[in-house]
PDB file of N, H, CA, C and O in Angstrom:
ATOM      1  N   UNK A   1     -28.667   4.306  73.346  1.00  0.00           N
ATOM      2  CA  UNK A   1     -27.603   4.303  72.360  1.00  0.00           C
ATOM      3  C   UNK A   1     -27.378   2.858  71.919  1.00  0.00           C
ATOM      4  O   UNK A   1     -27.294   2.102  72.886  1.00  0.00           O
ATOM      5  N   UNK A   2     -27.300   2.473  71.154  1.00  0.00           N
ATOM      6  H   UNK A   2     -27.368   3.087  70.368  1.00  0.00           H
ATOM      7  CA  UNK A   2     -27.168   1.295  69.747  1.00  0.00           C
ATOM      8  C   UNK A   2     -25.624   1.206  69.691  1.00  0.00           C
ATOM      9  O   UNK A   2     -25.227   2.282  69.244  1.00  0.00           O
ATOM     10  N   UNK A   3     -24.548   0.354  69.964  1.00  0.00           N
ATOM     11  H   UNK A   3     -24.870  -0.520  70.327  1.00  0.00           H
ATOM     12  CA  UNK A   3     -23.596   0.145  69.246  1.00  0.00           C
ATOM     13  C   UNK A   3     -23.281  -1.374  68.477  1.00  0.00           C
ATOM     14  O   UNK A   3     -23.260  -2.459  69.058  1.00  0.00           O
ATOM     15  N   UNK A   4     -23.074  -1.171  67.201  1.00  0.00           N
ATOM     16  H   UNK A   4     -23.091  -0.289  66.729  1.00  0.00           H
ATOM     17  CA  UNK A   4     -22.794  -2.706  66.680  1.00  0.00           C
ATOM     18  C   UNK A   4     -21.189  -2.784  66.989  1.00  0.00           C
ATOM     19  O   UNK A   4     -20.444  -1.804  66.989  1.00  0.00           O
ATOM     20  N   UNK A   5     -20.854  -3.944  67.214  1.00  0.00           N
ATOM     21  H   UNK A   5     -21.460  -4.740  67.214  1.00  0.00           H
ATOM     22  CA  UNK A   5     -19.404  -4.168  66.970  1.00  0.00           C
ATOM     23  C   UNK A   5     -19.689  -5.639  66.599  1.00  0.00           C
ATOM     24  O   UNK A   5     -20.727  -6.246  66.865  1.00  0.00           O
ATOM     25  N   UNK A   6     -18.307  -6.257  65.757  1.00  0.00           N
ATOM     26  H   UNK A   6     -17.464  -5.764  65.541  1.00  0.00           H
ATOM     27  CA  UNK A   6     -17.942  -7.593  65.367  1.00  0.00           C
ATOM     28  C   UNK A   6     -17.445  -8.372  66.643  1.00  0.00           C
ATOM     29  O   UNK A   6     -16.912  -7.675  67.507  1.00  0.00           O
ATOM     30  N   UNK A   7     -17.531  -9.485  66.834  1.00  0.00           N
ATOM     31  H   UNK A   7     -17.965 -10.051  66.133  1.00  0.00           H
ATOM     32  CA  UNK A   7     -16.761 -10.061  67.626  1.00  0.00           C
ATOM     33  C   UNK A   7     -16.628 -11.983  66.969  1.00  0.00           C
ATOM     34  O   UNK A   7     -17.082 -12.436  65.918  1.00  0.00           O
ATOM     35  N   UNK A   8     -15.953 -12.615  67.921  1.00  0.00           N
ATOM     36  H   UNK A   8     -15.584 -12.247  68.775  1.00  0.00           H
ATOM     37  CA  UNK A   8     -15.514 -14.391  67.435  1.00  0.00           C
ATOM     38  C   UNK A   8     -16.464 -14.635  68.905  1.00  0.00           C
ATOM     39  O   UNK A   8     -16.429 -13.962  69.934  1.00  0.00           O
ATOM     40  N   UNK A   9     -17.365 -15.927  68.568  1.00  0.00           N
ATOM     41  H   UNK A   9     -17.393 -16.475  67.732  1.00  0.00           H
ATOM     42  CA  UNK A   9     -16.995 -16.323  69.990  1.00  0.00           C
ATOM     43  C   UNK A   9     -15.993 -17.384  69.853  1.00  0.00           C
ATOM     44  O   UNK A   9     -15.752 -17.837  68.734  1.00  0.00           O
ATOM     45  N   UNK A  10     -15.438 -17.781  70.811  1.00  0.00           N
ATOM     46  H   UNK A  10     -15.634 -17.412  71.720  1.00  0.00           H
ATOM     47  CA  UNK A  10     -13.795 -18.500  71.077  1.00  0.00           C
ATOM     48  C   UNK A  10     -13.953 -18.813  72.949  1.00  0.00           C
ATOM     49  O   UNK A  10     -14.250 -18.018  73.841  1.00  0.00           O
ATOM     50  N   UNK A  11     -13.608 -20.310  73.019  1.00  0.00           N
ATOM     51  H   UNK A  11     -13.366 -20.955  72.294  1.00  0.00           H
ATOM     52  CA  UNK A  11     -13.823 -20.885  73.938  1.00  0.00           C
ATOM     53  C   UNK A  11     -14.717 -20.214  75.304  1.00  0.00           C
ATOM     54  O   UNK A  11     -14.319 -19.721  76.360  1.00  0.00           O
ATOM     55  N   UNK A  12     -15.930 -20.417  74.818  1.00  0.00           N
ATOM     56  H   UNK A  12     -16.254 -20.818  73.961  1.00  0.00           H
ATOM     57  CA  UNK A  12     -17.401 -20.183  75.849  1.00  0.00           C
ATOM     58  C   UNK A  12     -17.060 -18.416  75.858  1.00  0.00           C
ATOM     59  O   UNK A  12     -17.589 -17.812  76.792  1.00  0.00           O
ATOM     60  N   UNK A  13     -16.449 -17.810  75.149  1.00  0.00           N
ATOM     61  H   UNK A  13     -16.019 -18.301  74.390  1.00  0.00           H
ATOM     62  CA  UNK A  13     -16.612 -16.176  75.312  1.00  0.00           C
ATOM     63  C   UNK A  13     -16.843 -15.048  74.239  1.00  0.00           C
ATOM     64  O   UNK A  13     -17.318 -15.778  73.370  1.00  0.00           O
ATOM     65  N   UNK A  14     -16.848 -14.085  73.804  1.00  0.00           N
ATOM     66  H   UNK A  14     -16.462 -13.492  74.511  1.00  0.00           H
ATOM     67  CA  UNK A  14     -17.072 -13.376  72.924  1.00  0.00           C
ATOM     68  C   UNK A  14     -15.853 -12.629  72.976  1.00  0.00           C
ATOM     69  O   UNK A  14     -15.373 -11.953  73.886  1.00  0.00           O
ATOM     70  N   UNK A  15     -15.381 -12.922  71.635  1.00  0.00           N
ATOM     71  H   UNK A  15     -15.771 -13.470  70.895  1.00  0.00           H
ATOM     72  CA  UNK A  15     -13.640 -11.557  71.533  1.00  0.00           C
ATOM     73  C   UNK A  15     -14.089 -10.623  70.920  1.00  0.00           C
ATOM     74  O   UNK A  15     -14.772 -11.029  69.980  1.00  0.00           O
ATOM     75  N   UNK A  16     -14.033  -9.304  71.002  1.00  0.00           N
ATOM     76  H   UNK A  16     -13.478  -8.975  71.766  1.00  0.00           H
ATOM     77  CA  UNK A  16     -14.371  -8.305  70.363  1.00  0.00           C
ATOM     78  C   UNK A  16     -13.419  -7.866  69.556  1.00  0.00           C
ATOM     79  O   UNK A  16     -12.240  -7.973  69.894  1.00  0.00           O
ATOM     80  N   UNK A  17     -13.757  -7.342  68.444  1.00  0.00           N
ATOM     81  H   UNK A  17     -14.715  -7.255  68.169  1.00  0.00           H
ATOM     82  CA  UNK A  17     -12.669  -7.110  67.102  1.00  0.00           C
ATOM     83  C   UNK A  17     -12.476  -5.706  67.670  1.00  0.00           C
ATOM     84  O   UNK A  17     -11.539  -5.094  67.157  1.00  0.00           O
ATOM     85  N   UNK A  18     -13.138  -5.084  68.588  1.00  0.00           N
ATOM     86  H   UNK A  18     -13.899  -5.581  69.005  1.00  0.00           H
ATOM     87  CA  UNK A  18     -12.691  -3.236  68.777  1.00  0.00           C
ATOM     88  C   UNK A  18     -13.244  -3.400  70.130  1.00  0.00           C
ATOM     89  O   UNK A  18     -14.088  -4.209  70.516  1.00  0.00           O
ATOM     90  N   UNK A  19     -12.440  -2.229  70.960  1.00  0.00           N
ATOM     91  H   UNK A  19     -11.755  -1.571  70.646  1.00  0.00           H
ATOM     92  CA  UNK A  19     -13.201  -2.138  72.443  1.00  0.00           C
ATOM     93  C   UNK A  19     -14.400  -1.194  72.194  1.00  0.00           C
ATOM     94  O   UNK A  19     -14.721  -0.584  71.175  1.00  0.00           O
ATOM     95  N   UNK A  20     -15.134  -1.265  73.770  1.00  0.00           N
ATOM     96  H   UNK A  20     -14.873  -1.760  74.599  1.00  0.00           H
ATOM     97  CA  UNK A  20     -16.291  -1.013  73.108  1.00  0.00           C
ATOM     98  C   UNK A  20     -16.402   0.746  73.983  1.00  0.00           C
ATOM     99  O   UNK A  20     -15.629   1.006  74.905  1.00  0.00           O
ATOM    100  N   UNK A  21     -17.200   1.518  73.615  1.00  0.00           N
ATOM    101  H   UNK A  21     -17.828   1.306  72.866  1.00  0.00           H
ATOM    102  CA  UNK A  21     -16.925   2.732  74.500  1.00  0.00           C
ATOM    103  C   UNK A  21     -18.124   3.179  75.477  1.00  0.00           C
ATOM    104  O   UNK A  21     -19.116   3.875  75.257  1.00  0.00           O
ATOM    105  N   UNK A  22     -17.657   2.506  76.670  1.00  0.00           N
ATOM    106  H   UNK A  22     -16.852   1.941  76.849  1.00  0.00           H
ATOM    107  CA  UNK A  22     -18.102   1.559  77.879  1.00  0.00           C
ATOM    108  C   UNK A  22     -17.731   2.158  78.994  1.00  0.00           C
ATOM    109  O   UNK A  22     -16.575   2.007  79.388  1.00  0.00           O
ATOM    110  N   UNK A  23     -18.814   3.095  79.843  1.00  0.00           N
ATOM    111  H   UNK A  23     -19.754   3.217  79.523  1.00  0.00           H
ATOM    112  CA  UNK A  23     -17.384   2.964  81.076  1.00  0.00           C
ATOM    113  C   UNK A  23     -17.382   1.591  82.339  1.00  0.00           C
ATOM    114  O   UNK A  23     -18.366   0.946  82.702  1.00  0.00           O
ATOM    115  N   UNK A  24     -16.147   1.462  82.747  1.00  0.00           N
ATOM    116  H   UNK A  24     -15.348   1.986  82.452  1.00  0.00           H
ATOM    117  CA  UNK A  24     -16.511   0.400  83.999  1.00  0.00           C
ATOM    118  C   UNK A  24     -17.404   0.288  84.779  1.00  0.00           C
ATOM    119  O   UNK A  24     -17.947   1.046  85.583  1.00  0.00           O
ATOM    120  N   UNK A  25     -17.563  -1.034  84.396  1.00  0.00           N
ATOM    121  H   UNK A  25     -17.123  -1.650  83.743  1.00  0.00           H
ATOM    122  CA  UNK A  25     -18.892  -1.662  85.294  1.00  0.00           C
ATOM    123  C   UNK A  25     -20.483  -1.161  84.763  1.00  0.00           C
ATOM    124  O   UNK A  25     -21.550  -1.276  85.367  1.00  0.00           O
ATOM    125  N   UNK A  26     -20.236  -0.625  83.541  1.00  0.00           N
ATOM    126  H   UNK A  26     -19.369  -0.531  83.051  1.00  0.00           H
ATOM    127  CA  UNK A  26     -21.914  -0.675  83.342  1.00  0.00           C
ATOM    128  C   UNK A  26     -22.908  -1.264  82.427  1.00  0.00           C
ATOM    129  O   UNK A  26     -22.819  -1.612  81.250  1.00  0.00           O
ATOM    130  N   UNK A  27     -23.659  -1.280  83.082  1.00  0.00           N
ATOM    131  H   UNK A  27     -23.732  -0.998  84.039  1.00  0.00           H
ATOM    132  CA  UNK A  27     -24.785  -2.547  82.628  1.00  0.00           C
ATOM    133  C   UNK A  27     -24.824  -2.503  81.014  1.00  0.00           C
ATOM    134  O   UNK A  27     -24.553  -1.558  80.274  1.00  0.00           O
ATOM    135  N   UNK A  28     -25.214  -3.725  80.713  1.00  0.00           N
ATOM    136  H   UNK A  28     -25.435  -4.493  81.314  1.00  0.00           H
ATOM    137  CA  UNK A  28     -25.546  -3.478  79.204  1.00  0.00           C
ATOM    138  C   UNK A  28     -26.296  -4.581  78.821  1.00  0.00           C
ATOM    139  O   UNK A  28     -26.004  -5.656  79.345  1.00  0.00           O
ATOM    140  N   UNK A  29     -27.444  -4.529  77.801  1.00  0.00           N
ATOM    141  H   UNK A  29     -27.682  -3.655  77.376  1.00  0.00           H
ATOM    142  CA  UNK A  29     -27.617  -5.821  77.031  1.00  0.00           C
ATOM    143  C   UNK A  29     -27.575  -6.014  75.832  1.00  0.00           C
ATOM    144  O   UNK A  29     -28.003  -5.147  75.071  1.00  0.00           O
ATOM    145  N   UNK A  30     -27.041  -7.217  75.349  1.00  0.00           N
ATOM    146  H   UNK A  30     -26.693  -7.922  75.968  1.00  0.00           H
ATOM    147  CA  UNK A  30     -26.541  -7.906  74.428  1.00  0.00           C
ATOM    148  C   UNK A  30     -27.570  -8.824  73.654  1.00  0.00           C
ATOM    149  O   UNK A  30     -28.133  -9.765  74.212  1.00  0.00           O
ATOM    150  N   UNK A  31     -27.813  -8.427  72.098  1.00  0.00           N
ATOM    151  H   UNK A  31     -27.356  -7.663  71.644  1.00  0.00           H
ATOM    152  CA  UNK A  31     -28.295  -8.930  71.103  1.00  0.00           C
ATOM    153  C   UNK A  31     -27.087  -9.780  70.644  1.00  0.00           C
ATOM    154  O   UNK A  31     -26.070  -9.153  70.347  1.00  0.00           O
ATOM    155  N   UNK A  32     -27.075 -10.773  70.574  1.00  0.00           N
ATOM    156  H   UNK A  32     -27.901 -11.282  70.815  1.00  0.00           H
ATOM    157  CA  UNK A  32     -26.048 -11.953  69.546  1.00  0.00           C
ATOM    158  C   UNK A  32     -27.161 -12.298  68.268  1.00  0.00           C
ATOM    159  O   UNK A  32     -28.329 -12.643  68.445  1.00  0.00           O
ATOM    160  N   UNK A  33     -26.540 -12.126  67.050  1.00  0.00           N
ATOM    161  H   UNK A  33     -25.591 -11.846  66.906  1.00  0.00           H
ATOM    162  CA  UNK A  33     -26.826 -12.484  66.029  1.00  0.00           C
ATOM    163  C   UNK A  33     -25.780 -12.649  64.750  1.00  0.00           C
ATOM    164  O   UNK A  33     -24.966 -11.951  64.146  1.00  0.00           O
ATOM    165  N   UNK A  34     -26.349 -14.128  64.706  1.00  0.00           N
ATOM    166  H   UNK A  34     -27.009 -14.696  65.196  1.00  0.00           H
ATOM    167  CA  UNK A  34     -25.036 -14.476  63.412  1.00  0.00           C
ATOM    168  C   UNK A  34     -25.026 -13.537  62.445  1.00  0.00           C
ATOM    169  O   UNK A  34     -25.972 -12.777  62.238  1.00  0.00           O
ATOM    170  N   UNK A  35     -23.778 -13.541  61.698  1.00  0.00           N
ATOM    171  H   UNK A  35     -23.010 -14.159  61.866  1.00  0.00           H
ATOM    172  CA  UNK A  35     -23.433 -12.915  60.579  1.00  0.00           C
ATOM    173  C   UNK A  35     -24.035 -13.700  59.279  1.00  0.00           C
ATOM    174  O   UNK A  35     -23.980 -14.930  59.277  1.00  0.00           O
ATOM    175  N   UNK A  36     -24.550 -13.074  58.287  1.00  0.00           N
ATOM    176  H   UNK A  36     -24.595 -12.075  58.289  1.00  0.00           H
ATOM    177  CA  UNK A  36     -24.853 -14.002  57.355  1.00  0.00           C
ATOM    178  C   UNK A  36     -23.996 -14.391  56.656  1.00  0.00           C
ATOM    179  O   UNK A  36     -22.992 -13.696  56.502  1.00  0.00           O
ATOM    180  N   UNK A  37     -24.159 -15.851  55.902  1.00  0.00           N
ATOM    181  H   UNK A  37     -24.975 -16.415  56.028  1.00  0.00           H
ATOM    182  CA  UNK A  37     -22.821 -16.545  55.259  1.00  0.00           C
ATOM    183  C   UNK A  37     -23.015 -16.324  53.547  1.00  0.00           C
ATOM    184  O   UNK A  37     -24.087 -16.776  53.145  1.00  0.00           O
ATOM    185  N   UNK A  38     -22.423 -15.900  52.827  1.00  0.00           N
ATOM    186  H   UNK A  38     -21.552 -15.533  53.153  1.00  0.00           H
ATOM    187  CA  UNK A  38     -22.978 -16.040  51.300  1.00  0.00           C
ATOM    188  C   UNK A  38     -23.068 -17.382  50.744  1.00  0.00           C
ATOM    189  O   UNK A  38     -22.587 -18.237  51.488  1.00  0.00           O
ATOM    190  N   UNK A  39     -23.443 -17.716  49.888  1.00  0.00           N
ATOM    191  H   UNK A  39     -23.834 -17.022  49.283  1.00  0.00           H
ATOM    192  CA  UNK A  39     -23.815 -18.717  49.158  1.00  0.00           C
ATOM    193  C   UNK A  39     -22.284 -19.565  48.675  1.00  0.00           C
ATOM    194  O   UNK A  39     -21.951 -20.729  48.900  1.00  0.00           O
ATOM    195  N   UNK A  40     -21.837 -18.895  48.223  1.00  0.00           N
ATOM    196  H   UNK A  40     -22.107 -17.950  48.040  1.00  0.00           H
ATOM    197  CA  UNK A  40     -20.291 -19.339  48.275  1.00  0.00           C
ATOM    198  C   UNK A  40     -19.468 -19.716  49.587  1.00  0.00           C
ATOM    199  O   UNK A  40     -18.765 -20.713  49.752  1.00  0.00           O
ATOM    200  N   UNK A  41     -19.554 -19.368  49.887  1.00  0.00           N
ATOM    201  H   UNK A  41     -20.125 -18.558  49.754  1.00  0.00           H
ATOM    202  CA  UNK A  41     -18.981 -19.655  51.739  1.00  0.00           C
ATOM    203  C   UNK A  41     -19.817 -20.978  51.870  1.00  0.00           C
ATOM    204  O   UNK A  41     -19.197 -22.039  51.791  1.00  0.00           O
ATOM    205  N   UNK A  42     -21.019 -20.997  52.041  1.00  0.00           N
ATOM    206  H   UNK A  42     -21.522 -20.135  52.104  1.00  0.00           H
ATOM    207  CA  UNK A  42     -21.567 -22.591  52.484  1.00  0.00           C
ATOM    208  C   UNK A  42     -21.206 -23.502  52.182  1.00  0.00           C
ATOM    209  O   UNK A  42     -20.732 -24.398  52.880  1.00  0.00           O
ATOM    210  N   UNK A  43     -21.485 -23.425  50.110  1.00  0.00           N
ATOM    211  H   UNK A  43     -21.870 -22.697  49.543  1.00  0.00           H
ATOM    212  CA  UNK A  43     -21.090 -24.611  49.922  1.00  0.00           C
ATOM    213  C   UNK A  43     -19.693 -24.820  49.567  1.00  0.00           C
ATOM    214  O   UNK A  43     -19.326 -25.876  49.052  1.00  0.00           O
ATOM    215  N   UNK A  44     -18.750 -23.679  49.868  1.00  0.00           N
ATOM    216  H   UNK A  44     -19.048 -22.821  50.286  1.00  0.00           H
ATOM    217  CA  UNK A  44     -17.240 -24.243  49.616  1.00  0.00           C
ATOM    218  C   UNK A  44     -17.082 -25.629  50.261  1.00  0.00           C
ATOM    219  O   UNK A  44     -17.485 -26.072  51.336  1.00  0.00           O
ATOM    220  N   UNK A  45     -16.322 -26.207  49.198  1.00  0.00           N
ATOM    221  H   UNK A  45     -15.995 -25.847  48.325  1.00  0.00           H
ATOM    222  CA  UNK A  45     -15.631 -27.624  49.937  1.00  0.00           C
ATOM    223  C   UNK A  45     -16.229 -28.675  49.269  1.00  0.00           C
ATOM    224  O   UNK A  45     -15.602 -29.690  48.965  1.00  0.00           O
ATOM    225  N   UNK A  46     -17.455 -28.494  49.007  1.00  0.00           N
ATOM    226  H   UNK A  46     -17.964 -27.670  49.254  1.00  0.00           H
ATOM    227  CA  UNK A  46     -18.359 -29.311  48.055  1.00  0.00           C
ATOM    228  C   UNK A  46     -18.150 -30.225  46.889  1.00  0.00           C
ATOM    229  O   UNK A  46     -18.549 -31.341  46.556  1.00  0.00           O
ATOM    230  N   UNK A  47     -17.323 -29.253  46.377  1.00  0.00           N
ATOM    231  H   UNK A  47     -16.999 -28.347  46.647  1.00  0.00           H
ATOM    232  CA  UNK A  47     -16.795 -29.591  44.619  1.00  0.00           C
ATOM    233  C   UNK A  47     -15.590 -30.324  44.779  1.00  0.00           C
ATOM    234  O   UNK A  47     -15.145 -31.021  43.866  1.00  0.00           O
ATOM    235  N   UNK A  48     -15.024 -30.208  45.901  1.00  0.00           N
ATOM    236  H   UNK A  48     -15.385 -29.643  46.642  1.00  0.00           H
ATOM    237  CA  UNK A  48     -13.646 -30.514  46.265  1.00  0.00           C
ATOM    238  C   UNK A  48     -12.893 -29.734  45.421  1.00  0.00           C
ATOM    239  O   UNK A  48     -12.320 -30.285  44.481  1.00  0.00           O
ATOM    240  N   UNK A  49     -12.766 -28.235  45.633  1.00  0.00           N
ATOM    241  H   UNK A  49     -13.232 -27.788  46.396  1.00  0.00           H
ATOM    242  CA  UNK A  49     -12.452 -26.789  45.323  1.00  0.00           C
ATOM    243  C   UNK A  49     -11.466 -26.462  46.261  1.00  0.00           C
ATOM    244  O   UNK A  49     -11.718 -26.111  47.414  1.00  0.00           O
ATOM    245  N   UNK A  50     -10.059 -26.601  45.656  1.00  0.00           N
ATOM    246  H   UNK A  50      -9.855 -26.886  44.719  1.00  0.00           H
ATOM    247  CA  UNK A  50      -9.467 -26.300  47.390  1.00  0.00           C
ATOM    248  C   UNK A  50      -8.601 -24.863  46.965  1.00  0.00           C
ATOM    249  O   UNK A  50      -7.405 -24.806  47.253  1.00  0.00           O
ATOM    250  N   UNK A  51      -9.322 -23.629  46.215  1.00  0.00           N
ATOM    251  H   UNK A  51     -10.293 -23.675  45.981  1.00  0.00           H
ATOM    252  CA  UNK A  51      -9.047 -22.514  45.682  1.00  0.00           C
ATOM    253  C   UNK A  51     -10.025 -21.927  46.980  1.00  0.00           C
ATOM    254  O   UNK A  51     -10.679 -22.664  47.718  1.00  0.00           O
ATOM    255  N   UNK A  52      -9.950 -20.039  47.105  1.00  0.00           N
ATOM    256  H   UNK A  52      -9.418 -19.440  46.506  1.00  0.00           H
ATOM    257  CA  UNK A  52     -10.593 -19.384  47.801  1.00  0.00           C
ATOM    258  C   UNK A  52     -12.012 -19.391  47.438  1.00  0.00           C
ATOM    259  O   UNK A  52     -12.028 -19.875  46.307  1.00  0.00           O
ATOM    260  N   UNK A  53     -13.283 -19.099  47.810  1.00  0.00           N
ATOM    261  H   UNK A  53     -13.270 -18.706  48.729  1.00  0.00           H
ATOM    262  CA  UNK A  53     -14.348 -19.475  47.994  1.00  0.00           C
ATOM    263  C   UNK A  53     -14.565 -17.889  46.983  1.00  0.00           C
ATOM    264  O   UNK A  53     -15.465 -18.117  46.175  1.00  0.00           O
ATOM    265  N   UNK A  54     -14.102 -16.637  46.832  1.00  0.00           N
ATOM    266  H   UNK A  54     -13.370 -16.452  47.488  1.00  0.00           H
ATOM    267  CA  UNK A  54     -14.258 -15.449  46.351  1.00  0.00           C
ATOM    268  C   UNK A  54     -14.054 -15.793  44.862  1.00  0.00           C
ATOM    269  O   UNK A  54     -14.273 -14.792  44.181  1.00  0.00           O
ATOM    270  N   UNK A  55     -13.696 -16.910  44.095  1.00  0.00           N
ATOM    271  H   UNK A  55     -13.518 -17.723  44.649  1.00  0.00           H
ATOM    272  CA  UNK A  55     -13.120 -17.154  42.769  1.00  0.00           C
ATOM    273  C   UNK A  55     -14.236 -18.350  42.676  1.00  0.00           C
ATOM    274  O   UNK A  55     -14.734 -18.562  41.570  1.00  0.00           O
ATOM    275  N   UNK A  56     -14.547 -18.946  43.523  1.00  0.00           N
ATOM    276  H   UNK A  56     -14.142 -18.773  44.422  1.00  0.00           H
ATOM    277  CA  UNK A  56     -15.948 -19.748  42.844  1.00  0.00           C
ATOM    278  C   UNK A  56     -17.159 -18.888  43.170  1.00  0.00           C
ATOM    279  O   UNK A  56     -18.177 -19.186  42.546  1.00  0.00           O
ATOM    280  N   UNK A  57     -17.249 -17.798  44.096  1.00  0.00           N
ATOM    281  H   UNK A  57     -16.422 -17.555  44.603  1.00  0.00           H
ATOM    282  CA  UNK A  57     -18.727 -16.796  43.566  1.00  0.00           C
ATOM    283  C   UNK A  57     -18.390 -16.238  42.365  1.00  0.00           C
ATOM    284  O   UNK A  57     -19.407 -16.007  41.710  1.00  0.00           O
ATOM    285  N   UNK A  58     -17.083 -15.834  41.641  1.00  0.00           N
ATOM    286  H   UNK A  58     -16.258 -16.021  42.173  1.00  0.00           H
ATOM    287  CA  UNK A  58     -17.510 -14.896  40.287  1.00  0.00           C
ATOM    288  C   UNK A  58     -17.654 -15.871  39.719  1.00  0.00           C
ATOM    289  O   UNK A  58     -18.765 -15.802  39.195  1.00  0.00           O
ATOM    290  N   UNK A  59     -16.867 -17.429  39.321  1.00  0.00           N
ATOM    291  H   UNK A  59     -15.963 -17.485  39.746  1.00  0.00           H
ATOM    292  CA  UNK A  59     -17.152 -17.907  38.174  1.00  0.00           C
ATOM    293  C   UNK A  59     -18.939 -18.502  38.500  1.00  0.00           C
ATOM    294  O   UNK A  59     -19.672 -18.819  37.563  1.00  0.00           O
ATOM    295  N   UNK A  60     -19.256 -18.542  39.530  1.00  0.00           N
ATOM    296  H   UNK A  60     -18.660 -18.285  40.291  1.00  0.00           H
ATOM    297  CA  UNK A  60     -20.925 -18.915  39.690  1.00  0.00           C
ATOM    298  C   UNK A  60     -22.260 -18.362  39.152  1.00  0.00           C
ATOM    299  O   UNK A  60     -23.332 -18.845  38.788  1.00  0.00           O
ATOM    300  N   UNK A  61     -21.374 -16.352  39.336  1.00  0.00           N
ATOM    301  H   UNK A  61     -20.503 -15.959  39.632  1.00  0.00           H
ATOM    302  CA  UNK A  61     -22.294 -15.334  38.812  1.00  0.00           C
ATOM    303  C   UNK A  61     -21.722 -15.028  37.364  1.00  0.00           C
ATOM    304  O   UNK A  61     -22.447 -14.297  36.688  1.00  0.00           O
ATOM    305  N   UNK A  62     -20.466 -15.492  36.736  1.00  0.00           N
ATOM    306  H   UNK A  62     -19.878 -16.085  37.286  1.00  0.00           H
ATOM    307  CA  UNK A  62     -20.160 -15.590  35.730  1.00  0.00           C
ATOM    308  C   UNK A  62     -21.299 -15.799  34.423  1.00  0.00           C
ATOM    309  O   UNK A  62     -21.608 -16.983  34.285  1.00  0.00           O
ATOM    310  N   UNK A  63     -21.936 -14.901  33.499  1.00  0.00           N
ATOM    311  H   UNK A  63     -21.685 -13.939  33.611  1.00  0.00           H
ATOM    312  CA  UNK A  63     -23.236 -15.209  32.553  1.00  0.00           C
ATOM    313  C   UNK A  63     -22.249 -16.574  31.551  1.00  0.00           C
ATOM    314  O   UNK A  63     -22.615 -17.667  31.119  1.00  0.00           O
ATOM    315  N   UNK A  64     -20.798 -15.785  31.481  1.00  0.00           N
ATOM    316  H   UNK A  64     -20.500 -14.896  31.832  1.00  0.00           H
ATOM    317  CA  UNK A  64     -19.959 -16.886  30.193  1.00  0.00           C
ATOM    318  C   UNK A  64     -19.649 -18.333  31.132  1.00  0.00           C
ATOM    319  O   UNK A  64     -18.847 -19.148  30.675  1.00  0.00           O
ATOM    320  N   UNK A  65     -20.322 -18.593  32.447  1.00  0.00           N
ATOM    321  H   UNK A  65     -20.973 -17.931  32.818  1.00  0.00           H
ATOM    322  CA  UNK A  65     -19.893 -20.107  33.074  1.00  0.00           C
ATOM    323  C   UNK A  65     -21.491 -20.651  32.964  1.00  0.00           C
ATOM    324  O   UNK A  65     -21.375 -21.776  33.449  1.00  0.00           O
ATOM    325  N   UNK A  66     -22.141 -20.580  32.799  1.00  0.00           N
ATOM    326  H   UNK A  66     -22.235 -19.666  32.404  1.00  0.00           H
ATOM    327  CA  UNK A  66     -24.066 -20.592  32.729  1.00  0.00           C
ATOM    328  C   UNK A  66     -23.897 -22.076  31.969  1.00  0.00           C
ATOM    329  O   UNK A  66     -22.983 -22.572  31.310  1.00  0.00           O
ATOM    330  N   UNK A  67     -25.103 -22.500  32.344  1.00  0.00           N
ATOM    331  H   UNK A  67     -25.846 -22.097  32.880  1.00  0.00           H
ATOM    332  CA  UNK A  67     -26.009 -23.662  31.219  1.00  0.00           C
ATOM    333  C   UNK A  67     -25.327 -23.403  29.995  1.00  0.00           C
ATOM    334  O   UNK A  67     -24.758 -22.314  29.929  1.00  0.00           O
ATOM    335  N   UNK A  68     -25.246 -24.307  28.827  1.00  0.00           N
ATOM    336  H   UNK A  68     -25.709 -25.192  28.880  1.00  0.00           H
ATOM    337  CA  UNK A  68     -25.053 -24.198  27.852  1.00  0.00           C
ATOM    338  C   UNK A  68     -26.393 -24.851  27.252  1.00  0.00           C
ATOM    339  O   UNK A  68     -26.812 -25.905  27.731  1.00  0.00           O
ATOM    340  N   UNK A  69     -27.289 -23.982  25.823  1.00  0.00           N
ATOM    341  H   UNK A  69     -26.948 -23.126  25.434  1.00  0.00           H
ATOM    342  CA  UNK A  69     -28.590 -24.937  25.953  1.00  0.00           C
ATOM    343  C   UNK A  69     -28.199 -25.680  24.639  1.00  0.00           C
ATOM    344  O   UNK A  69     -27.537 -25.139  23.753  1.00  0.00           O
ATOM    345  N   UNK A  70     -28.622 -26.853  24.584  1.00  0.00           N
ATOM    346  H   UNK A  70     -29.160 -27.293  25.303  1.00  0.00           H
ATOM    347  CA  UNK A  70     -28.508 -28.151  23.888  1.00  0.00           C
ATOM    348  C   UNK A  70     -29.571 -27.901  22.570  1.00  0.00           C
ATOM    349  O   UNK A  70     -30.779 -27.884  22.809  1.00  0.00           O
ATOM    350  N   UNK A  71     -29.158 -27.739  21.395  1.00  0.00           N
ATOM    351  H   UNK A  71     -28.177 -27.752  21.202  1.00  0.00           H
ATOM    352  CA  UNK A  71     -29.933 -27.490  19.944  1.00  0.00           C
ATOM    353  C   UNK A  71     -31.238 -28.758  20.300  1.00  0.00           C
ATOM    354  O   UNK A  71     -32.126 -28.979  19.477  1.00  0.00           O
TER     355      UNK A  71
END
């Protein structure tokens, strides 16, 4: 059986966003793999943008914020 759950790690441990349905004491192993970050999330902070990071992906994918081409 496969279960995904979210978790933080937070000082040397893993917090789980939901318990897991587990009974006591049994074995298990653990895949850790980051979450992926979008493109907006990385480079927030960059522009010195101090708005939410969700309002510089639309104006990014915005076609009316694009290149403007030069005659």
């Amino acid at each position: 059986m496969a279960i995904t759950v979210e978790a933080t790690y937070e000082n040397g441990g893993l917090k789980l966003d939901s318990p897991l349905p587990l009974a006591d004491q049994q074995r298990v192993t653990i895949v850790v793999q980051e979450q992926p970050v979008s493109r907006a999330r990385r480079s927030y902070g960059i522009i010195g943008w101090t708005g939410d990071p969700e309002t510089v992906r639309k104006a990014a994918l915005d076609p009316e914020c694009g290149i403007v081409e030069s005659p």
